[in-house]
PyMOL CGO cylinders between C-alpha atoms (Angstrom):
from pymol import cmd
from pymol.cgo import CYLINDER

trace = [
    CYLINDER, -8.41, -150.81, 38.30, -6.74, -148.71, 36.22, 0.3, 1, 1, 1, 1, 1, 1,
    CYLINDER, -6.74, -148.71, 36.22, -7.28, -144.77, 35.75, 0.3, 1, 1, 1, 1, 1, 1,
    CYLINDER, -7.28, -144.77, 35.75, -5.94, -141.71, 33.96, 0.3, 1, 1, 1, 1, 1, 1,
    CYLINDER, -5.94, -141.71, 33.96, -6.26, -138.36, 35.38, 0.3, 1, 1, 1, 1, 1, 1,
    CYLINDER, -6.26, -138.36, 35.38, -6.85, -136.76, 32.68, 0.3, 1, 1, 1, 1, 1, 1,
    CYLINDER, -6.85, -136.76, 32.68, -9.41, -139.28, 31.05, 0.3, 1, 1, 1, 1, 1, 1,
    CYLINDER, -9.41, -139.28, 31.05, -12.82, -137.05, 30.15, 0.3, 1, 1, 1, 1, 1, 1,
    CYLINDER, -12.82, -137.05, 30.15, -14.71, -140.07, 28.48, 0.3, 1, 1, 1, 1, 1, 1,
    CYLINDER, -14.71, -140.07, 28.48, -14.05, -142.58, 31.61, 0.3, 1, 1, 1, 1, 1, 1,
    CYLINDER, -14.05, -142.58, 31.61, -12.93, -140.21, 34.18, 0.3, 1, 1, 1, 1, 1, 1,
    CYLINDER, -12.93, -140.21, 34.18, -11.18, -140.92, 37.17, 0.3, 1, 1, 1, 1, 1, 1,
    CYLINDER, -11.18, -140.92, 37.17, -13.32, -140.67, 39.56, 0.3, 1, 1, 1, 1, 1, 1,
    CYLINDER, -13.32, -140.67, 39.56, -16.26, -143.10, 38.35, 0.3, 1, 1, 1, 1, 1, 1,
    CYLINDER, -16.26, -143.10, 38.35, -13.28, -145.92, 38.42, 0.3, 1, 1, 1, 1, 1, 1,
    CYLINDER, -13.28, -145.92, 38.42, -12.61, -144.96, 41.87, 0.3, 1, 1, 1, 1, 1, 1,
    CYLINDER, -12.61, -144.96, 41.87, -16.53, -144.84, 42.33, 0.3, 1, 1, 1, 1, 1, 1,
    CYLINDER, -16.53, -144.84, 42.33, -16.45, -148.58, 41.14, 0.3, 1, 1, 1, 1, 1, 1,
    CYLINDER, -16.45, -148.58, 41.14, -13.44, -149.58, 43.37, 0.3, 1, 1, 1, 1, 1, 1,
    CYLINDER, -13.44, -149.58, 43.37, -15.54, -147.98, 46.31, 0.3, 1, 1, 1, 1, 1, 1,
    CYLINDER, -15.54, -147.98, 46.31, -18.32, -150.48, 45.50, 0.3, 1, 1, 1, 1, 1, 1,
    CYLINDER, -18.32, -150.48, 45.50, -16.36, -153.52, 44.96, 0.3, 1, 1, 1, 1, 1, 1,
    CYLINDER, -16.36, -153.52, 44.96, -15.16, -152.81, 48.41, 0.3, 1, 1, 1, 1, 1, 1,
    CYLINDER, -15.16, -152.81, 48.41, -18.39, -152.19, 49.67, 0.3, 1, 1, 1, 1, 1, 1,
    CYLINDER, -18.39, -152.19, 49.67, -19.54, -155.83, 48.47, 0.3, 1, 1, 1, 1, 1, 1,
    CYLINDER, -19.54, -155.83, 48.47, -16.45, -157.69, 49.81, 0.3, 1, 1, 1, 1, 1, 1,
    CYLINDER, -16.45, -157.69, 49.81, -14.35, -157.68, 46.32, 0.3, 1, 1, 1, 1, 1, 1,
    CYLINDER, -14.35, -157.68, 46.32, -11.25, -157.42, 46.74, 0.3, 1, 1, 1, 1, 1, 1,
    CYLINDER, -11.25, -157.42, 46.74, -10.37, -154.21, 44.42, 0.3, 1, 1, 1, 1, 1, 1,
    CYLINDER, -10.37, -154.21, 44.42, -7.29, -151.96, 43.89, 0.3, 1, 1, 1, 1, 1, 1,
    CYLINDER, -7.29, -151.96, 43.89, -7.21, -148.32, 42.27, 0.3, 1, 1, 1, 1, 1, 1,
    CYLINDER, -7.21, -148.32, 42.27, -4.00, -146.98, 40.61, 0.3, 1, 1, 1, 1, 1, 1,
    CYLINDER, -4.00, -146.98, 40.61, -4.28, -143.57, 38.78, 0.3, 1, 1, 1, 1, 1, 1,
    CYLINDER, -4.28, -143.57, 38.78, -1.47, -142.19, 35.98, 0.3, 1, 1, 1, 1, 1, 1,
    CYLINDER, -1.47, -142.19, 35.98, -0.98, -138.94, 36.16, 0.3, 1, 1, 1, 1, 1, 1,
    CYLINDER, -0.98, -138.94, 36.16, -1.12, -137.98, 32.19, 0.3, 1, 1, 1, 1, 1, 1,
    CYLINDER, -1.12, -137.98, 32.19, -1.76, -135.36, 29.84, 0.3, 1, 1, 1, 1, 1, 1,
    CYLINDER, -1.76, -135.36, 29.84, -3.20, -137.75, 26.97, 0.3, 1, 1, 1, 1, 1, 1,
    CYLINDER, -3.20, -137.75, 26.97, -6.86, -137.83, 28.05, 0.3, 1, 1, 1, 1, 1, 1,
    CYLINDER, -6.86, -137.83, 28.05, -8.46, -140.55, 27.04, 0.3, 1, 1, 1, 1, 1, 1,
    CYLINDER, -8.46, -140.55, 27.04, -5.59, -141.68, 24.63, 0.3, 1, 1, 1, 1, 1, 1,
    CYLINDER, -5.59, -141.68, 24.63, -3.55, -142.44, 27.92, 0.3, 1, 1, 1, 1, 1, 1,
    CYLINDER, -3.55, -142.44, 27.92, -4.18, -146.26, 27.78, 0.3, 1, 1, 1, 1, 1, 1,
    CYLINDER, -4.18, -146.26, 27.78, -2.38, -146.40, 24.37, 0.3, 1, 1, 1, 1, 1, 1,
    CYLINDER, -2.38, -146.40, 24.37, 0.86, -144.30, 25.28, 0.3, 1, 1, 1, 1, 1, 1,
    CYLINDER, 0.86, -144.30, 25.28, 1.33, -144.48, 28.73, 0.3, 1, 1, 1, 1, 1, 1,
    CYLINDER, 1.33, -144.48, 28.73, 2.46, -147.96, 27.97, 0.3, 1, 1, 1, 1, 1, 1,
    CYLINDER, 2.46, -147.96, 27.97, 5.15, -147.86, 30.44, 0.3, 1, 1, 1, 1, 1, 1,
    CYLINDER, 5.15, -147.86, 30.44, 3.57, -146.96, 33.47, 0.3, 1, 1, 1, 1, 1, 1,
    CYLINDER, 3.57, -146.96, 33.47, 0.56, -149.72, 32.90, 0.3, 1, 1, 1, 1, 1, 1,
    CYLINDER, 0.56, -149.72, 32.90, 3.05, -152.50, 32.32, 0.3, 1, 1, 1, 1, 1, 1,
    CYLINDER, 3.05, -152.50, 32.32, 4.73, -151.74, 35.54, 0.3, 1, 1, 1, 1, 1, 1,
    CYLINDER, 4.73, -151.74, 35.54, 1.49, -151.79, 37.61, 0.3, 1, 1, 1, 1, 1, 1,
    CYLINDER, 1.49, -151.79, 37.61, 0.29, -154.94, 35.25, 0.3, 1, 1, 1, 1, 1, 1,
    CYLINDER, 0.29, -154.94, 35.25, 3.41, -156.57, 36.26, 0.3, 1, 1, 1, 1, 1, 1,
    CYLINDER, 3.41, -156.57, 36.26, 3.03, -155.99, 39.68, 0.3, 1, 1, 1, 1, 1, 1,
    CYLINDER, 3.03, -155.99, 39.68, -0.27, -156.82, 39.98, 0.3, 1, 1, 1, 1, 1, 1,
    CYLINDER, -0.27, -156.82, 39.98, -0.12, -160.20, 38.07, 0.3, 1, 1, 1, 1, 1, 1,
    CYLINDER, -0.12, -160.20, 38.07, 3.82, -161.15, 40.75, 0.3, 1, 1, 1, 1, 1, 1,
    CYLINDER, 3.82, -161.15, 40.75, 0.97, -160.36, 43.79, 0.3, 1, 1, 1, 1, 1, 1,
    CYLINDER, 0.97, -160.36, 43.79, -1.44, -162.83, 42.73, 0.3, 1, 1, 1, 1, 1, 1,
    CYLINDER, -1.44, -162.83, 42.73, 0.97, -165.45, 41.46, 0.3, 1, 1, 1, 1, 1, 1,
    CYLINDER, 0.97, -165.45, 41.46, 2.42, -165.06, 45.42, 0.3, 1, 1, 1, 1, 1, 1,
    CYLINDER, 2.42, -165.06, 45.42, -0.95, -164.92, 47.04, 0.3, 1, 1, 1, 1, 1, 1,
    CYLINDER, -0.95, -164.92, 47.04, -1.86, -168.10, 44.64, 0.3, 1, 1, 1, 1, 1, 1,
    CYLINDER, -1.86, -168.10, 44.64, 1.62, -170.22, 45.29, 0.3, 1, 1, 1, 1, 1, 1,
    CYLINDER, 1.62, -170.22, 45.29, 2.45, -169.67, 41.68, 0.3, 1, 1, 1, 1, 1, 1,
    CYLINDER, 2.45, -169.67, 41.68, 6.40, -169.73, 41.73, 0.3, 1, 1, 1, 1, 1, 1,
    CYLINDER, 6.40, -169.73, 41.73, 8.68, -169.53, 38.71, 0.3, 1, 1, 1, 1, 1, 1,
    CYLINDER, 8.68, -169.53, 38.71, 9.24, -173.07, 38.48, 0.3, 1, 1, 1, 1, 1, 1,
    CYLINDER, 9.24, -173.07, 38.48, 5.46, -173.89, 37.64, 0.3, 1, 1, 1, 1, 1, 1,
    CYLINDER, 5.46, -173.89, 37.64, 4.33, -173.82, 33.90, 0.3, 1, 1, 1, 1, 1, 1,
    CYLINDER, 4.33, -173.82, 33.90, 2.80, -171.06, 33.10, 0.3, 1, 1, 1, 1, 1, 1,
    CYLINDER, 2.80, -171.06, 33.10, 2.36, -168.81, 30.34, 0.3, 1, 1, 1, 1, 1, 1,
    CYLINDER, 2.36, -168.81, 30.34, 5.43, -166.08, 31.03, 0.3, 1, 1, 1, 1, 1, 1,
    CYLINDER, 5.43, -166.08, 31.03, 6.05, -163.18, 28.57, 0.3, 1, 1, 1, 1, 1, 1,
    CYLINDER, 6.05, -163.18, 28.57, 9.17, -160.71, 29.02, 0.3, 1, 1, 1, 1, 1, 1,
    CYLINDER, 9.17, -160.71, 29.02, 7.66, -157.66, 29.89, 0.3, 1, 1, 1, 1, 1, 1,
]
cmd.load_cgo(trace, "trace")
């Protein structure tokens, strides 16, 4: 899950609240926070940061999956 720090209408810590309970209930959950200024705006210009972490997170399960390269999938330049 994804979070901003400085998000006031979804803040912070209620993602990290649902991460908590995913754990709790044996779902395998993952919590990044940005660090930005933009509030609740973040998630439109912190564009950078969120495709690195997207990116990352979509490689893991590919591995964990047996996706390689050389399988068809859907692959977009990011």
């Amino acid at each position: 899950m994804l979070a901003f720090q400085s998000d006031w209408l979804y803040p912070a810590s209620r993602s990290l609240e649902i991460v908590r309970a995913c754990k709790l209930a044996g779902i395998d959950a993952t919590y990044c926070e940005i660090d930005s200024t933009y509030g609740h705006d973040a998630f439109l210009l912190e564009v950078e940061e969120e495709t690195h972490l997207v990116k990352y997170f979509l490689q893991k399960v590919f591995l964990e999956n047996g996706i390689t390269g050389d399988d068809q999938v859907l692959r977009y330049d990011i």
